[in-house]
C-alpha positions as CSV (number, residue, x, y, z in Angstrom):
1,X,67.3,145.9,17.3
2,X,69.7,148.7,17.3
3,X,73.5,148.2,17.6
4,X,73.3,149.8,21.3
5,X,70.6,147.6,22.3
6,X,72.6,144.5,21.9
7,X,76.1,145.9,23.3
8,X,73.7,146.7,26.7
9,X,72.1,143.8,26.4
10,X,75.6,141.8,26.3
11,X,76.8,143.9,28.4
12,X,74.1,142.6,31.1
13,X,74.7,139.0,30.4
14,X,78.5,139.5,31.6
15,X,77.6,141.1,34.1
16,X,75.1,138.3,35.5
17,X,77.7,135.8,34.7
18,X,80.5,138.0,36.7
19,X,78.1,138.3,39.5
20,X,77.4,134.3,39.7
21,X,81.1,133.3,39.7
22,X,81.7,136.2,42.2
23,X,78.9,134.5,44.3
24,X,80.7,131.4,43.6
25,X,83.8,132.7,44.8
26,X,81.9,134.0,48.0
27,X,80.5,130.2,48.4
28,X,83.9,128.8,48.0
29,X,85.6,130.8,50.3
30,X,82.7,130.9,53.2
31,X,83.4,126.9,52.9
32,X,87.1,127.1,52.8
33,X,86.9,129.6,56.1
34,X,84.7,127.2,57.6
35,X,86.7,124.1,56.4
36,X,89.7,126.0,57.8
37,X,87.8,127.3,61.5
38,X,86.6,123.6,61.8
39,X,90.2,122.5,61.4
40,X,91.3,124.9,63.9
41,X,89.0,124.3,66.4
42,X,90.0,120.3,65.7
43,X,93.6,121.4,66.0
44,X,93.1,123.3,69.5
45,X,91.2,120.1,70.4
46,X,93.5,117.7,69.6
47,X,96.0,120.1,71.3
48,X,93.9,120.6,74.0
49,X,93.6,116.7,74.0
50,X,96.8,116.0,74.0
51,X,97.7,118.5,76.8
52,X,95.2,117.1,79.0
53,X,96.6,113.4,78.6
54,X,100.2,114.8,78.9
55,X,99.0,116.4,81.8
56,X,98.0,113.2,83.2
57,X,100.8,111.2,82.1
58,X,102.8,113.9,83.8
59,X,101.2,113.3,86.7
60,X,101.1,109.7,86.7
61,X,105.1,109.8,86.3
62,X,105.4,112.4,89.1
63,X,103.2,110.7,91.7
64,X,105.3,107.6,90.6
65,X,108.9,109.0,91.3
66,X,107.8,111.0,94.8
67,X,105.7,108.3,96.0
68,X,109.1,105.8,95.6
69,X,111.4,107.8,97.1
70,X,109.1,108.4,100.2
71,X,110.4,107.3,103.4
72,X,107.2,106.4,104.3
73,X,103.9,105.1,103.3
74,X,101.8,108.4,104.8
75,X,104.7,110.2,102.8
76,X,103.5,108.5,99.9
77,X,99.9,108.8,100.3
78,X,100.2,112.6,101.0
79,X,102.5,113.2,97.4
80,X,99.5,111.2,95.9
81,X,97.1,114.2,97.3
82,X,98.9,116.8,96.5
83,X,99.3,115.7,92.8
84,X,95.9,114.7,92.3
85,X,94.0,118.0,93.4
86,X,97.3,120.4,92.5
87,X,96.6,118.4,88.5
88,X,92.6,118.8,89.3
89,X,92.6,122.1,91.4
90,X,89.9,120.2,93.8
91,X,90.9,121.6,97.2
92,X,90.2,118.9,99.3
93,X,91.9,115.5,99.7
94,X,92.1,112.8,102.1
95,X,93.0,109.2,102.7
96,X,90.5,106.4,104.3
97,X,92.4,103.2,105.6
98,X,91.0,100.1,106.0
99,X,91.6,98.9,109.6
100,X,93.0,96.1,110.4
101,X,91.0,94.8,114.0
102,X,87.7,94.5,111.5
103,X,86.9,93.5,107.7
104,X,85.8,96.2,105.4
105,X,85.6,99.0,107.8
106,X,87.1,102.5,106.7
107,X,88.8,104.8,109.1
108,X,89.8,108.3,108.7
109,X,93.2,108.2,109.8
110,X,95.2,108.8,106.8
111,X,96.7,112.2,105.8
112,X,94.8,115.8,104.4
113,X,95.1,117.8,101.2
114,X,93.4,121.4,102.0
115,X,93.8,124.0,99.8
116,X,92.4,126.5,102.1
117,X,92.9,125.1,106.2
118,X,90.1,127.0,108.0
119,X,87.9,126.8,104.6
120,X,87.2,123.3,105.0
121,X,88.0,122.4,108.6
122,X,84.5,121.9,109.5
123,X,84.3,119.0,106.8
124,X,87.6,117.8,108.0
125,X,86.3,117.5,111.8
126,X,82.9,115.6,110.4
127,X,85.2,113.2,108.6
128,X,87.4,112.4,110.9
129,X,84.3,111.8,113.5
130,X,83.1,108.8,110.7
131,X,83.9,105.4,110.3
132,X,82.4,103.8,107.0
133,X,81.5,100.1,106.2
134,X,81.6,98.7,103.1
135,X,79.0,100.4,100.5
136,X,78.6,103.6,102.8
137,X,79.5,106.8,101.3
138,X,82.0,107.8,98.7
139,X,84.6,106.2,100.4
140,X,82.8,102.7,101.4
141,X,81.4,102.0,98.0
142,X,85.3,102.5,96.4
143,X,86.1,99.8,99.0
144,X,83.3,97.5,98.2
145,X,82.9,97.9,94.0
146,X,87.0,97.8,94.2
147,X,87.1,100.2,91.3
148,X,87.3,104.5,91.4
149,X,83.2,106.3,92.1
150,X,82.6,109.5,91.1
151,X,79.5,111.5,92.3
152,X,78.2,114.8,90.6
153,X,76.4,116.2,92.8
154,X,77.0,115.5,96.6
155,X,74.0,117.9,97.9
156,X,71.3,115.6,95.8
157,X,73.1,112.3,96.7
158,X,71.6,110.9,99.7
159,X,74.1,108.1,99.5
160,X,76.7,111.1,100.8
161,X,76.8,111.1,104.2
162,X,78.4,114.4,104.4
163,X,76.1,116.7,102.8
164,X,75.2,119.1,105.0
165,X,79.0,119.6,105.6
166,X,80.3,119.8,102.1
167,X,77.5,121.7,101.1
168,X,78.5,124.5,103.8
169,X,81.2,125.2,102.0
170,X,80.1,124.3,98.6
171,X,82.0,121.4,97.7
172,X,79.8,119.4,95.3
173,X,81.7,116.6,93.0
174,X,83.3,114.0,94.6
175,X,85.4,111.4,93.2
176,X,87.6,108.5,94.9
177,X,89.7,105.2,94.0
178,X,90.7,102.1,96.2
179,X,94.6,101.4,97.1
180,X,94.8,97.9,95.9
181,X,97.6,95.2,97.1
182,X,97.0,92.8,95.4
183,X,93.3,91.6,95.5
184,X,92.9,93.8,98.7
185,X,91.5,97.2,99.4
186,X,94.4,98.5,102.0
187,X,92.8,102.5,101.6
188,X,90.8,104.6,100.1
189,X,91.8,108.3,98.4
190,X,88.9,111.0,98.0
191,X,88.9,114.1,96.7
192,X,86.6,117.0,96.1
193,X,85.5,120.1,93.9
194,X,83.5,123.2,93.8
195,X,82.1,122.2,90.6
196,X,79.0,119.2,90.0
197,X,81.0,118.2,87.2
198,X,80.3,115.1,84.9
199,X,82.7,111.8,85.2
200,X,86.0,112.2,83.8
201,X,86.7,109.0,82.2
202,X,90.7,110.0,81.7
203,X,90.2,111.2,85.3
204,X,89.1,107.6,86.7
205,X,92.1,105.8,84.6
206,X,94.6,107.9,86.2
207,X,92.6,107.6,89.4
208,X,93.1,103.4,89.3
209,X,96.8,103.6,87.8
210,X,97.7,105.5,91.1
211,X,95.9,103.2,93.2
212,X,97.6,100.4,91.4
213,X,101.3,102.0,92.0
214,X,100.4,103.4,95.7
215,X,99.1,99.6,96.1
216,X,102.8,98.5,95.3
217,X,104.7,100.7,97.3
218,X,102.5,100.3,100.5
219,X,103.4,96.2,100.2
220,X,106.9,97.0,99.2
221,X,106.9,99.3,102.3
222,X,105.3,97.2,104.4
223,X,107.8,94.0,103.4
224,X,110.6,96.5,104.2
225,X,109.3,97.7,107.6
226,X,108.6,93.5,108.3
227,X,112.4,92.9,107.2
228,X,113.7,95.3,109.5
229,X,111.4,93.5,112.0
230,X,113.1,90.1,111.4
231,X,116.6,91.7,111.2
232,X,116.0,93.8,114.6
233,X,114.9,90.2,115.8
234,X,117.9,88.3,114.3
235,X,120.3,91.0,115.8
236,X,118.9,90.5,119.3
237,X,118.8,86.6,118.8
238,X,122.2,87.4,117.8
239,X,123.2,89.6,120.8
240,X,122.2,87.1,123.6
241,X,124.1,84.3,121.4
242,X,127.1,86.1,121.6
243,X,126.7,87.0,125.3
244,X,126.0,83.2,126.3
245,X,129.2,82.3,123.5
246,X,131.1,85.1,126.0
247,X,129.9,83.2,129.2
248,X,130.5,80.1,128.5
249,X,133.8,81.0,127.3
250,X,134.6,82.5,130.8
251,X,133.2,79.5,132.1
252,X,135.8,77.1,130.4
253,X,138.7,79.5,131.0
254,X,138.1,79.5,134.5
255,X,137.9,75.7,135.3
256,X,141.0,75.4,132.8
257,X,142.7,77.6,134.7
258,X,141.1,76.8,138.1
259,X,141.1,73.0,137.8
260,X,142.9,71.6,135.0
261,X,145.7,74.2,135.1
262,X,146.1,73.4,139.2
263,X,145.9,70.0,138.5
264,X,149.0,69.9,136.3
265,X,150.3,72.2,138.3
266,X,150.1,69.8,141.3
267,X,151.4,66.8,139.3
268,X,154.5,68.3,138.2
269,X,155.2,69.5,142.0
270,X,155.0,66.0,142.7
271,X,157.5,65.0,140.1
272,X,159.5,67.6,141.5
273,X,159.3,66.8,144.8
274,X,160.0,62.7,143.6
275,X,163.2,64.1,141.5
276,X,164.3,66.1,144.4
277,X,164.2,62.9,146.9
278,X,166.3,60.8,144.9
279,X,164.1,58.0,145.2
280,X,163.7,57.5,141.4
281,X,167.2,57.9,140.4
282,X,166.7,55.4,137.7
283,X,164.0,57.5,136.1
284,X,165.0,60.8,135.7
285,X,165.1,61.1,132.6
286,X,161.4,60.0,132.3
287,X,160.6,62.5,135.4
288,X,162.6,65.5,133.5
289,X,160.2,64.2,130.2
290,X,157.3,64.4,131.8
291,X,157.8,67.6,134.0
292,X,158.6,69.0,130.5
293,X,155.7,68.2,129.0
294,X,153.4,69.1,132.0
295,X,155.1,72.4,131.3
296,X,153.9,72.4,127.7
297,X,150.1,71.4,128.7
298,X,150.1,74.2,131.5
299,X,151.4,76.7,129.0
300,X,148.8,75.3,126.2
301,X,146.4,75.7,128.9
302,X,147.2,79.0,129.6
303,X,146.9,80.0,126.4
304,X,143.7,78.5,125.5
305,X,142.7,80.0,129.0
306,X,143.9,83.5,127.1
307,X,141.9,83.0,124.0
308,X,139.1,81.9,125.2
309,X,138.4,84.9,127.5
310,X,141.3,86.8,129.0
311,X,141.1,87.6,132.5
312,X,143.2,90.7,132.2
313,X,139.9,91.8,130.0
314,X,137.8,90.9,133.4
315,X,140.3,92.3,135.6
316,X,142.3,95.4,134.4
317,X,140.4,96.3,131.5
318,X,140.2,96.6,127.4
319,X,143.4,98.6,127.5
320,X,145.6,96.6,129.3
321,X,143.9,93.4,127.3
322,X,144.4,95.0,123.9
323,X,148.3,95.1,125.0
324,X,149.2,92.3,126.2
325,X,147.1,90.0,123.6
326,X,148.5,91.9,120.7
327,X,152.0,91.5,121.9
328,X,151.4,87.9,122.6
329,X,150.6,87.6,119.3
330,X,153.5,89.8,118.0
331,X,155.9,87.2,119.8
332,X,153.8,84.2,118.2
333,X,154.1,85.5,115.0
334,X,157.7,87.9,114.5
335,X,156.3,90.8,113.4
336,X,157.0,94.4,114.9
337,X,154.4,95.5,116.6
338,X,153.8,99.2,116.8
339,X,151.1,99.9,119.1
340,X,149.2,103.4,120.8
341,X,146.6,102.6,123.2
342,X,144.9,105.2,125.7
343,X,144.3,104.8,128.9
344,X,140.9,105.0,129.9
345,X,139.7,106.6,133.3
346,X,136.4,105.1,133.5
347,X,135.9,101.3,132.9
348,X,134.2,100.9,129.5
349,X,130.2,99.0,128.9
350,X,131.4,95.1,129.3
351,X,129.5,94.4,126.0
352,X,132.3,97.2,123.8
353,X,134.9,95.9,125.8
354,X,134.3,92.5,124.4
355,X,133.1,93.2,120.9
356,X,136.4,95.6,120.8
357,X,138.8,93.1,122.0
358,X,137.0,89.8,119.8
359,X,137.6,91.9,116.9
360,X,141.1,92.7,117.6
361,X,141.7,89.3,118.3
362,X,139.8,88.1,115.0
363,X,142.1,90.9,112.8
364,X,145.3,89.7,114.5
365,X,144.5,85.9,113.6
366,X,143.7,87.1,109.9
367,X,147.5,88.5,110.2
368,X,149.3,85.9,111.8
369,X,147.6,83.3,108.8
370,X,147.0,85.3,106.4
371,X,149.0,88.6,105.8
372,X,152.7,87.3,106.2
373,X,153.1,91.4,107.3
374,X,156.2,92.7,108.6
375,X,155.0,95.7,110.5
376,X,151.1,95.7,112.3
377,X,149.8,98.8,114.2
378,X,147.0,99.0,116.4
379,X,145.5,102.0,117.3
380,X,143.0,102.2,120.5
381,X,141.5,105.8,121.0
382,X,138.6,107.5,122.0
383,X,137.1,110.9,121.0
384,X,133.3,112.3,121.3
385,X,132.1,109.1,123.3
386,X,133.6,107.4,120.1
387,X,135.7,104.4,120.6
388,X,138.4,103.4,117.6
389,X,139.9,100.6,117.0
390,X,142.3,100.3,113.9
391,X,144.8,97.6,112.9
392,X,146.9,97.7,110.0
393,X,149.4,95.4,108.4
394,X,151.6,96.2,105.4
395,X,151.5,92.4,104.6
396,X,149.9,90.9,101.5
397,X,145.9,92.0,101.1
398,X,143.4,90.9,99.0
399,X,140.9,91.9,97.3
400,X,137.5,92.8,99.6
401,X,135.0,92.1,97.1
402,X,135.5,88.0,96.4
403,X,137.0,87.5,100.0
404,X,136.4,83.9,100.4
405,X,135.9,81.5,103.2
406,X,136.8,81.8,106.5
407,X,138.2,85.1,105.9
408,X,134.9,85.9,104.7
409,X,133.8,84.4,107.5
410,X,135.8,86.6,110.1
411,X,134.8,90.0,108.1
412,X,131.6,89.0,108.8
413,X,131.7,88.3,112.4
414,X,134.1,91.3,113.2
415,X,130.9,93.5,110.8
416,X,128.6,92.1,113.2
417,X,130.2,92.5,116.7
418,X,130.2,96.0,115.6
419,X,126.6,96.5,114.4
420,X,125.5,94.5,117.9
421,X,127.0,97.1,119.8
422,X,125.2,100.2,117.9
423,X,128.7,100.7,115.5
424,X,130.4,100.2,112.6
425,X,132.9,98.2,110.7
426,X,134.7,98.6,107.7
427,X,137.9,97.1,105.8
428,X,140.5,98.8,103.2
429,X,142.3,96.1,101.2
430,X,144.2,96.1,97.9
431,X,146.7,93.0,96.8
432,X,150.2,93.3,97.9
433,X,149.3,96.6,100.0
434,X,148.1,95.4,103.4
435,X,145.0,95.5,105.1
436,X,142.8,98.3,107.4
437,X,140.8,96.9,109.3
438,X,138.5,99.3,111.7
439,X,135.6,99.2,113.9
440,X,134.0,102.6,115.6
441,X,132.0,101.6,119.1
442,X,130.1,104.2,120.8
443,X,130.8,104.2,125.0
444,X,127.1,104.9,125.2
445,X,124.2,102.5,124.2
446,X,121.9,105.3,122.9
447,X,124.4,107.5,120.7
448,X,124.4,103.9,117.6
449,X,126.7,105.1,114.8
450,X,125.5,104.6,111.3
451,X,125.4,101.0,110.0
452,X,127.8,100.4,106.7
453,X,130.5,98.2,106.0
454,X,133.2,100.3,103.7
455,X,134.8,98.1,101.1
456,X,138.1,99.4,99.0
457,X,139.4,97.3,95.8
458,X,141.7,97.5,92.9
């Protein structure tokens, strides 16, 4: 063999070999692409996957918040909706409610997601027309399996009841999930697409998580609206108490005055009369003795008569009443009294005039035994239908917060003479800096202030 033949022929061989690992190289790198697409794609699917389940925690949370700052339960129901098909884009929601004159029966009287009003009014008008037992239709079988359904395809479903109507208007998947308290179905939420699309398994979790929290807030709302039942309740039973306390109070005022008052009255005339004769020389001292202490019982009487239920209050009305009690107890007590009253030109409801002038009289007492207070104002106006009644003291407060007692006692009585009458009460107090005490009636039954008691510490 020539010397050319074997440099070609070596030649050839590298060139085979070059060509293989060149191949090889191709191989490698198709796999590495491949390797790296197939990671991509995993990537965008796990991103995709984790979107999706943010997504839905995101809703979970949102649905969550709303619903538990809702005023009410159909305010509740209706943030559900909106989350659900604003998350899913399904344009149609709506809430079933299980009613409460039967056992398992679904009504349509709950609230409406539509994306697109006249759209899908003709489906709303069908559903509203239905009623569904347990097991009939989307909404009845959510009631009886007690766990979320999800249909495909409505149009092929003869268990849909409402397939002629959603297939107008080409809804096709459906998809709904009980309200649970408890063990109990309280309502049903469906919802609907455009799409006969396959169960969503992250779909139906979400789907009984919300059912589970709506569940919640409907008995937490329902506790509340049966506490403000019982409280509405308590306050009347509260109300007539105070109005038979107030009659019976008139009641013994009068015959104190009336009877036991004239009665004293009449023996100490006699006494008189019997000291004035001379007849009983050698007694007079015993006669002066007990005419003076017939003047203490018919003063005593008086006062009690006062206290119990002034007839000024009866007779001239809260402004005169608010005087002269609150100078009575300025004498009693030695403090200066500086007082500013208006004079009213219409006679005030009886029930503010007595809730007004008991929680005068319940402030003053916490003065005259509590406050040692050198200078008290009280302050009787009235402005917008608004009647005000402050009384201060620069005596020695205490703190609100761990009141104790029977002044606790009298805060709360004053708080609730207030709130009976449609107003409100509050109290400003700090140690060694006096006491506030104020109480806003309105004249007119239907104009009821906001109900708070103000508290102020140091």
């Amino acid at each position: 063999m020539s010397g050319g033949s074997k440099v070609n022929l070596e030649t050839a061989g590298q060139l085979e070999q070059l060509k293989r690992r060149v191949a090889d190289l191709e191989d490698l790198t198709q796999r590495l692409q491949a390797q790296a697409d197939e990671e991509r794609a995993l990537r965008i699917r796990q991103h995709a996957a984790f979107e999706r389940q943010h997504g839905f925690v995101k809703l979970l949370e949102t649905v969550a918040v709303a619903a538990n700052e809702a005023p009410s339960v159909p305010a509740a129901l209706r943030i559900a909706l909106e989350g659900v098909c604003g998350h899913t884009g399904w344009p149609v929601g709506h809430v079933f409610v299980v009613e409460r004159s039967s056992v398992g029966r679904l009504v349509p009287i709950g609230p409406w997601y539509l994306a697109d009003p006249p759209r899908y009014e003709s489906f709303r008008r069908a559903t509203e027309e239905m009623a569904f037992e347990v097991g009939r239709g989307l909404p009845g079988l959510a009631l009886e399996r007690r766990l979320p359904v999800w249909k495909v395809n409505l149009s092929s479903d003869p268990e849909f009841l409402r397939a002629a109507q959603a297939a107008a208007i080409g809804l096709q998947a459906g998809f709904a999930f009980p309200i649970m308290v408890r063990d109990e179905v309280v309502a049903v939420l469906e919802f609907y697409g455009h799409e006969p699309e396959p169960p969503d398994d992250d779909l139906i979790d979400i789907g009984r998580h919300i059912g589970t929290l709506l569940g919640r807030i409907v008995e937490r709302k329902h506790a509340e609206d049966a506490l403000r039942v019982t409280r509405g309740q308590q306050q009347a039973l509260s109300r007539r108490l105070l109005e038979i306390q107030e009659l019976e109070r008139s009641r013994i005022a009068r015959e104190l005055h009336d009877q036991i008052g004239q009665a004293l009255t009449a023996v100490k005339l006699n006494l008189e009369a019997i000291q004035h004769m001379g007849s009983a020389s050698g007694h007079a001292a015993e006669i002066n003795e007990s005419i003076t202490a017939i003047d203490q019982a018919i003063e005593q009487v008086r006062t009690l008569s006062f206290e119990l239920r002034p007839a000024l209050l009866d007779d001239l009305g809260l402004a005169v009443a608010v005087g002269s009690y609150a100078r009575r107890q300025a004498a009693k007590a030695g403090f200066e009294l500086r007082l500013s009253v208006d004079r009213f030109d219409d006679r005030i409801r009886k029930d503010v005039e007595t809730a007004c002038f008991r929680i005068l009289q319940e402030a003053l007492t916490n003065v005259v035994r509590h406050a040692w207070a050198s200078i008290v104002e009280v302050e009787l106006h009235e402005s917008n239908s608004i009647l005000d009644l402050t009384v201060r003291d620069d005596g020695a407060g205490f703190a609100v917060e761990s009141r104790e007692g029977a002044r606790q006692l009298g805060l709360l009585g004053m708080r609730e003479r207030a709130q009976n009458v449609g107003g409100v009460f509050s109290v400003e107090s700090e140690p060694t800096k006096g006491t506030t005490v104020r109480a806003r009636l309105p004249l007119h039954a239907a104009n009821r202030l906001e109900r708070r008691e103000t508290h102020r510490t140091v």
